[in-house]
C-alpha positions, 0 to 999 in steps of 0.5 A: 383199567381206571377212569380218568379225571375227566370220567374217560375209559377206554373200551378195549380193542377187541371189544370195539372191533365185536360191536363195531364202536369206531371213532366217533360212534355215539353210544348210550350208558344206562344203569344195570344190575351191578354196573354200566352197560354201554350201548351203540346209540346207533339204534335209538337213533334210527328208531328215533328217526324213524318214528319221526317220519312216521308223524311228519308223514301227511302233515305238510298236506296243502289240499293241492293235488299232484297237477296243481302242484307240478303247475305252480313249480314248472316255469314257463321257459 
């Protein structure tokens, strides 16, 4: 397999079929032992995400409790 002028490879059937890399599916190079190992950044991504929620949790906290709350977004219809 050769690597194209614009550094394109492509990952062989059978290997993207075990790891589920389909179209479109971001993945991760790092560096290893005598090569490059590819990863799905599919993970990362859902750790990444996760740990932002986990520091937004409570920090659009108004001081408003759930009444005053649900009184200021009902409309008087």
């Amino acid at each position: 397999m050769k690597l194209t002028s614009k550094g394109q490879v492509t990952i062989p059937l059978t290997l993207r079929k075990r790891y589920g890399l389909n179209a479109r599916t971001e993945v991760t190079f790092e560096a290893a032992l005598g090569g490059v190992l590819i990863k799905s950044a599919g993970h990362d991504r859902a750790q990444r995400l996760k740990l932002a929620l986990r520091r937004a949790r409570g920090s659009a906290n108004s001081g408003l409790g759930t009444d005053e709350i649900m009184r200021m977004t009902r409309r008087d219809d």
